[in-house]
ZAMARGU-4260 file (C-alpha; in steps of 0.2 Angstrom, whole numbers, plus 5000, padded with zeros to 4 digits):
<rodrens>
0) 5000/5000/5000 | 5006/5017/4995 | 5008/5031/5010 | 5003/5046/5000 | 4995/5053/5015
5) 5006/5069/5022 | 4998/5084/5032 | 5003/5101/5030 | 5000/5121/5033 | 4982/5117/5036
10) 4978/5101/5036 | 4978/5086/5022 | 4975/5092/5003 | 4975/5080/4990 | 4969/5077/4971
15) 4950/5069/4972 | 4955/5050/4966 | 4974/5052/4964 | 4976/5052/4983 | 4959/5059/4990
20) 4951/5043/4989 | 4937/5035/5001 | 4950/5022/5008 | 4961/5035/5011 | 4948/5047/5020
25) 4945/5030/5032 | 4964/5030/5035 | 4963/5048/5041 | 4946/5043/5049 | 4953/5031/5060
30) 4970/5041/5066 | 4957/5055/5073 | 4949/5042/5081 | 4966/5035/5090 | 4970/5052/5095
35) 4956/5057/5103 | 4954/5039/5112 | 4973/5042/5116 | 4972/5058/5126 | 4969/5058/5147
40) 4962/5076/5147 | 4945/5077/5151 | 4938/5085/5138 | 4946/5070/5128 | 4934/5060/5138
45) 4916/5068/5133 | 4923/5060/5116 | 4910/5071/5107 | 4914/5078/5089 | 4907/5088/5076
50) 4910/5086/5057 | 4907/5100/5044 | 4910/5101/5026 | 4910/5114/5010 | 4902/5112/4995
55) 4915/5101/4985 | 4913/5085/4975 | 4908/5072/4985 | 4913/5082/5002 | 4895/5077/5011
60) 4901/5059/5006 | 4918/5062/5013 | 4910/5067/5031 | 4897/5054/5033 | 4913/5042/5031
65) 4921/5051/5044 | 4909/5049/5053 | 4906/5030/5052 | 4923/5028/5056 | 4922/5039/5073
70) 4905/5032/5079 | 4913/5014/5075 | 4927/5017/5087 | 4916/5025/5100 | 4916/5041/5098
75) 4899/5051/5096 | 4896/5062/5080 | 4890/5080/5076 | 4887/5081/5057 | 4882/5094/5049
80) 4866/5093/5039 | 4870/5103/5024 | 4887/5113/5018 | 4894/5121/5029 | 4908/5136/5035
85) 4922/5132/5043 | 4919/5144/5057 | 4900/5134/5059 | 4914/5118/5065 | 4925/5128/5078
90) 4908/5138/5086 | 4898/5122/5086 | 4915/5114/5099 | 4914/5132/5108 | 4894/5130/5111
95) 4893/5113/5116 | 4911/5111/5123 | 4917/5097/5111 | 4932/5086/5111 | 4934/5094/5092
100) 4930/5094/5075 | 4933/5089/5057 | 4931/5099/5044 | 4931/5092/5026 | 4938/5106/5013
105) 4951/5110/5002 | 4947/5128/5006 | 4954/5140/4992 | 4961/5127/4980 | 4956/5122/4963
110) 4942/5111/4959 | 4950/5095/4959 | 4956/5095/4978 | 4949/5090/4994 | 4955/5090/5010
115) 4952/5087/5028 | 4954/5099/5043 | 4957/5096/5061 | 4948/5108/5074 | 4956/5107/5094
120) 4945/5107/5107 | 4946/5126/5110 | 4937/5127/5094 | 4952/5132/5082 | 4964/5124/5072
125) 4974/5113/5078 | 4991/5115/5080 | 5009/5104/5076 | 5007/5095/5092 | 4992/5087/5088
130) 4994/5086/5069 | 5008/5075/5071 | 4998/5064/5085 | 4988/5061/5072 | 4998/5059/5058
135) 5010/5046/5067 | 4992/5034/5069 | 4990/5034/5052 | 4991/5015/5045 | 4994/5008/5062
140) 4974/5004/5066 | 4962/4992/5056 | 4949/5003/5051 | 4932/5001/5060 | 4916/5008/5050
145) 4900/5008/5052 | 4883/5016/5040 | 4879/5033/5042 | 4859/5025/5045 | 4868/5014/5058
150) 4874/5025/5065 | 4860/5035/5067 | 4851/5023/5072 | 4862/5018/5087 | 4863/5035/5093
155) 4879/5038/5090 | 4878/5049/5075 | 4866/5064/5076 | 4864/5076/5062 | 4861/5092/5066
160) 4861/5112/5058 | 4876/5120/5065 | 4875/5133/5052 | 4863/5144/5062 | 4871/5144/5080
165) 4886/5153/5069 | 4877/5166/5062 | 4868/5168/5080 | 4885/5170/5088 | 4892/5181/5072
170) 4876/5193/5077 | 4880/5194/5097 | 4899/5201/5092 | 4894/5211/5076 | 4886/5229/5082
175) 4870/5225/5073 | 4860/5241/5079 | 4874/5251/5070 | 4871/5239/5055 | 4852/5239/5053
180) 4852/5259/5055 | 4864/5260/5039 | 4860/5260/5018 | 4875/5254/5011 | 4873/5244/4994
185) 4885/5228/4995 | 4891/5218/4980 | 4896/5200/4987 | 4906/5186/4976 | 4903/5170/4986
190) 4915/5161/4974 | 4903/5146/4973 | 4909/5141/4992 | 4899/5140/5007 | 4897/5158/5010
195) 4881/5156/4999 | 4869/5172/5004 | 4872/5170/5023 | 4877/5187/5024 | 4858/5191/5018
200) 4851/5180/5034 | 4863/5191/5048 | 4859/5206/5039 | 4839/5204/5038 | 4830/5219/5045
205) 4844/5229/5041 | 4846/5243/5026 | 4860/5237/5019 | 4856/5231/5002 | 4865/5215/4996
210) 4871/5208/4980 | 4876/5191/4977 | 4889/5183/4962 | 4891/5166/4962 | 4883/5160/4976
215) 4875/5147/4972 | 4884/5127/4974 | 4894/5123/4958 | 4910/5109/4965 | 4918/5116/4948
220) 4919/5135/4955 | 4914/5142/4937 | 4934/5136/4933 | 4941/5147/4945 | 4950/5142/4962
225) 4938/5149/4978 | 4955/5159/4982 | 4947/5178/4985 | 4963/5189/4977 | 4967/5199/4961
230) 4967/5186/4946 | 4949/5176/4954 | 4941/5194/4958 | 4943/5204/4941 | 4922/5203/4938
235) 4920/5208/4954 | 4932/5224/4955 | 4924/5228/4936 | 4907/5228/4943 | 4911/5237/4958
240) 4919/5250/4945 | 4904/5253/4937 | 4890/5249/4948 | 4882/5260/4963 | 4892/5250/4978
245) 4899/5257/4993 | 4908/5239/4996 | 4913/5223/4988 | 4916/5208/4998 | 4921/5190/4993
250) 4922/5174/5004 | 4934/5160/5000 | 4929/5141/4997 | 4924/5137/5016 | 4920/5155/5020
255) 4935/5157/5033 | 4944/5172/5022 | 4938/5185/5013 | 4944/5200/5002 | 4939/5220/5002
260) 4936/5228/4984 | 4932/5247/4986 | 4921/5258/4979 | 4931/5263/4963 | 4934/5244/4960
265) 4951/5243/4967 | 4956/5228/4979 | 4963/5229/4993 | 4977/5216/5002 | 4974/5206/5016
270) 4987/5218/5024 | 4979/5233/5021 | 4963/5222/5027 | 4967/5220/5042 | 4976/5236/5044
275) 4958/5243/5041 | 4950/5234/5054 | 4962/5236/5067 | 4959/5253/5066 | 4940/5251/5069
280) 4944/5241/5082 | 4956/5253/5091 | 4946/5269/5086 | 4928/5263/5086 | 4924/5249/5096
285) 4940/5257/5110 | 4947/5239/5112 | 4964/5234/5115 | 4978/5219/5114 | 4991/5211/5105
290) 4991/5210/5086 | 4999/5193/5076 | 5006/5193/5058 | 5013/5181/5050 | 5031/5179/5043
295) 5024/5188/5026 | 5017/5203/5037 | 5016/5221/5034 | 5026/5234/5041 | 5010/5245/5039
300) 5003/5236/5054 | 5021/5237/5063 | 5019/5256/5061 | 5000/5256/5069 | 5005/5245/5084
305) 5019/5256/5087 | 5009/5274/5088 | 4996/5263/5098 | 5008/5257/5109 | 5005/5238/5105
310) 5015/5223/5105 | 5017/5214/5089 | 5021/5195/5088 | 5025/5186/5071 | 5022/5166/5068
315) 5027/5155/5054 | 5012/5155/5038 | 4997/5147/5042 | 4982/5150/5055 | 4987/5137/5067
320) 5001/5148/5075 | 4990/5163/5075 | 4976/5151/5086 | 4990/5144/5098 | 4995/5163/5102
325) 4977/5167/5102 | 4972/5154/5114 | 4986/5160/5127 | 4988/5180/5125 | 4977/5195/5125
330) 4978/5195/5107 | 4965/5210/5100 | 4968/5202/5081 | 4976/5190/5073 | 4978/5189/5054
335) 4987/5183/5037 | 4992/5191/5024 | 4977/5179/5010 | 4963/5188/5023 | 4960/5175/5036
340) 4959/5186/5051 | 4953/5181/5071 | 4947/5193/5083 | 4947/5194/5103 | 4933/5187/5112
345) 4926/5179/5098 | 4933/5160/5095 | 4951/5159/5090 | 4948/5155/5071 | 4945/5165/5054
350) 4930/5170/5050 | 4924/5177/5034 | 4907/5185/5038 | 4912/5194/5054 | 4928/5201/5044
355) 4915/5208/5033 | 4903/5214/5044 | 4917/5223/5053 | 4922/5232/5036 | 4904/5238/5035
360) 4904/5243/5054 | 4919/5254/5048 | 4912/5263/5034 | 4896/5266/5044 | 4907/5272/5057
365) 4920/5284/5048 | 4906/5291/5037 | 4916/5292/5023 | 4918/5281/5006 | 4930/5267/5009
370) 4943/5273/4996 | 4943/5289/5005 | 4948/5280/5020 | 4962/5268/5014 | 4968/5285/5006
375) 4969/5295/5025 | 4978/5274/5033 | 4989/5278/5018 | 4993/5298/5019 | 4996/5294/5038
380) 5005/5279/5040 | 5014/5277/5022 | 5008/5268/5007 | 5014/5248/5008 | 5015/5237/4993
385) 5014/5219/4994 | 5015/5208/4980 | 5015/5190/4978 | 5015/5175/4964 | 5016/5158/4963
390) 5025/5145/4953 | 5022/5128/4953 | 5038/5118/4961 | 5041/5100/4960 | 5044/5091/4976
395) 5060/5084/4967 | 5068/5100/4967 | 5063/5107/4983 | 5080/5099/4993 | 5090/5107/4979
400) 5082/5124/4982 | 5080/5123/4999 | 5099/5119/5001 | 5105/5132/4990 | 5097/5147/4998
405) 5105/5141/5015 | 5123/5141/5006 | 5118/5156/4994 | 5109/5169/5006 | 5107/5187/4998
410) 5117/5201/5005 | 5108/5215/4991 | 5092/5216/4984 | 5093/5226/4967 | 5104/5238/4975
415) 5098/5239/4993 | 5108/5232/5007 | 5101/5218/5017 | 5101/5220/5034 | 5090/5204/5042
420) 5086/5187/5036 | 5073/5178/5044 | 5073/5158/5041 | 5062/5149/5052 | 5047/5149/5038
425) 5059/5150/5018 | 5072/5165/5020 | 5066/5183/5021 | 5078/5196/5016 | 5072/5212/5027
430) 5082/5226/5017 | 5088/5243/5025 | 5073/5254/5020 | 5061/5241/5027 | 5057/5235/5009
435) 5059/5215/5010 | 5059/5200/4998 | 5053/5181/5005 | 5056/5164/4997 | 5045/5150/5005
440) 5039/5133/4999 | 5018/5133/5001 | 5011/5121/5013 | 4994/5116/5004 | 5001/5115/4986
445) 5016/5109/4975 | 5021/5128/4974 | 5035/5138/4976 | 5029/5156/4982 | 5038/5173/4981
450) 5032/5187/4991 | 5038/5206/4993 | 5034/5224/5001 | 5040/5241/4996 | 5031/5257/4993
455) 5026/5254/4975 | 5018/5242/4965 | 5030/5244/4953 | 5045/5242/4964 | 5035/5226/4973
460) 5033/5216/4956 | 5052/5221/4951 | 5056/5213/4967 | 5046/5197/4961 | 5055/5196/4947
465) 5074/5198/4955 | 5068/5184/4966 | 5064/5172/4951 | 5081/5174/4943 | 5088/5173/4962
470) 5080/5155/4963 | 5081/5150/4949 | 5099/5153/4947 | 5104/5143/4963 | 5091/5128/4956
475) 5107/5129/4941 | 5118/5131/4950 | 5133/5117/4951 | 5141/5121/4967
</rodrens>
């Protein structure tokens, strides 16, 4: 039997039939199951968990296997009656104090992935710890299964709508007597994902007038990845250019990111995102704490945090670092740079919605057309530019690159002396202006990524480009 299952960033993603298959869901199944039957805490011992899924080929398939193999081995199952956010999963273990969850997504990759996500008991995503605890109980148990009727029957398996107790708790953080006294008009791009029109049911009763692209359920996505950024976006940002919006959201494949397009059609990063609603948060709602940026932050939120007086930690990619701090720090918010962002006091996970419904909070609160306000965060702080692209990488080359920029590290980048190199998360070449250049292999997908941050687009993407060569030249290289 071939061992092609291998965890990363954010769970296990695979090609649907190469290596998603059903036996290999049932492998994955069963390793859950030994980890939560290993562990002495009590919480371990309610034994309780809740499986979700997004709108994907063959997903609801997926989690009822899941869930024959948990209720086989003891272990009583939560499963969502119908498609699902990811937030639904971790606010379900929050509400009903749950051992965990599984959520079944491949989140913003193309149509032909699926994948399977682990949610921790404290209702986020779970960290190294217990990743690898599951991953080392893969192959070593004989699967046990049962029907998802029998299981029903029995008792162990109830199916239940965990899609409503989200937006409850969405509505109970959001300030929704701000919200229903305002008349924005709102274009939303649900990118065929679970966001669906869910934003219509917490908004109902309000002013705001919604409007909805792609929401309804196509597994192909219209041939586009659910990823909410420039190259998905462009029908989006073109009918925000010429319709009567205020605001342009989009949700990604399992609604746990989102992305901001203004009123003139531009879009804006997940830095300047979350920049945005930092602000708000400081400056509207009067709250404080830590902030947590990833390795590929901003130095537009470094500068806020430092006028605010607020400490600034930074985690390797992927939310599961931002959760771990979240879960033991006063952390105000918590973000990455693709638009997952958490908050304080709600649960320690991304949530698309409440990102957005915090945008809309803003604009109600400044008064003032969105682009006008990104142009004052600009005029104030300094304009940042971060760029990003992707190339796909085979795995056979990876060592090669890997070891080259270890003996090969950059001491310039197009002229401008480096002065810091971060390398726990690829190598980042932090330059003396602040400008800075990263190198880092992705964690969901065979890609090599490249990501930069100057004060110009044009500089940004020439950075890009010296990177290319500079990996490129050392996969070439001889020595």
């Amino acid at each position: 039997m071939a061992r092609n299952i291998k965890f990363g960033t954010d769970g296990w993603r695979a090609i649907i039939s190469e290596d998603f298959t059903f036996e290999n869901v049932k492998i994955v199944g069963q390793a859950i199951a030994d980890f939560v039957k290993s562990r002495k805490q009590p919480i371990y011992k309610k034994r309780k968990i809740v499986i979700g899924y997004d709108t994907r080929f063959l997903s609801d398939k997926y989690a009822e296997i899941i869930a024959g193999v948990l209720a086989a081995n003891g272990i009583k199952v939560i499963l969502s009656d119908k498609s699902c956010p990811t937030p639904a999963v971790c606010v379900h273990i929050k509400n009903k104090k749950l051992s965990g969850g599984v959520m079944i997504t491949a989140s913003h990759n193309p149509a032909c992935y699926n994948g399977i996500k682990y949610k921790g008991f404290f209702a986020g995503s779970a960290g190294s710890d217990i990743i690898d605890a599951i991953e080392k109980r893969l192959y070593k148990t004989h699967v046990k299964e049962v029907s998802l009727e029998e299981g029903i029957k029995n008792k162990e398996i109830a199916v239940e709508d965990i899609i409503t107790p989200l937006l409850d708790w969405i509505k109970k953080y959001a300030d929704m007597k701000l919200l229903k006294k305002a008349k924005l008009r709102v274009l939303v791009d649900s990118m065929n994902g679970t966001g669906g029109t869910y934003l219509k049911d917490i908004l109902k009763g309000s002013d705001i007038k919604l409007d909805f692209m792609y929401a309804d359920n196509n597994p192909g996505f219209h041939g586009r990845a659910p990823e909410p950024n420039e190259n998905h976006l462009q029908e989006l940002m073109e009918r925000m250019k010429n319709g009567n919006y205020d605001l342009g959201i989009a949700t990604d494949g399992d609604a746990d990111r989102f992305a901001v397009v203004d009123d003139e059609g531009k879009i804006l990063s997940g830095h300047k995102a979350m920049a945005l609603l930092l602000l708000h948060l400081l400056n509207n709602r009067e709250m404080k704490g830590g902030v947590i940026q990833t390795i590929c932050g901003t130095g537009l939120i470094n500068k806020i945090c430092d006028e605010y007086g607020l400490k600034v930690y930074e985690t390797s990619v992927g939310f599961k670092y931002i959760c771990d701090m979240m879960t033991k720090k006063d952390i105000l918010i918590g973000g990455e740079e693709t638009g997952g962002i958490g908050f304080k006091g709600y649960v320690p996970e991304r949530d698309g919605f409440l990102s957005a419904l915090l945008i809309m909070e803003l604009l109600i609160a400044e008064e003032k057309k969105l682009s006008r306000i990104v142009e004052d965060m600009n005029e104030k702080y300094g304009n940042y530019v971060y760029e990003r692209e992707d190339l796909v990488f085979p795995e056979t080359k990876r060592r090669n690159l890997v070891k080259g920029i270890a003996k090969n590290p950059l001491k310039k980048v197009l002229g401008k002396k480096v002065v810091e190199i971060k390398d726990y998360d690829g190598m980042k070449f932090i330059c003396e202006d602040g400008s800075w250049l990263l190198v880092r292999l992705s964690g969901t997908e065979p890609k090599l990524r490249f990501y930069s941050e100057t004060r110009s687009k044009k500089e940004s993407l020439r950075y890009l480009e010296f990177a290319k060569k500079y990996a490129f030249s050392l996969l070439t290289s001889k020595d």
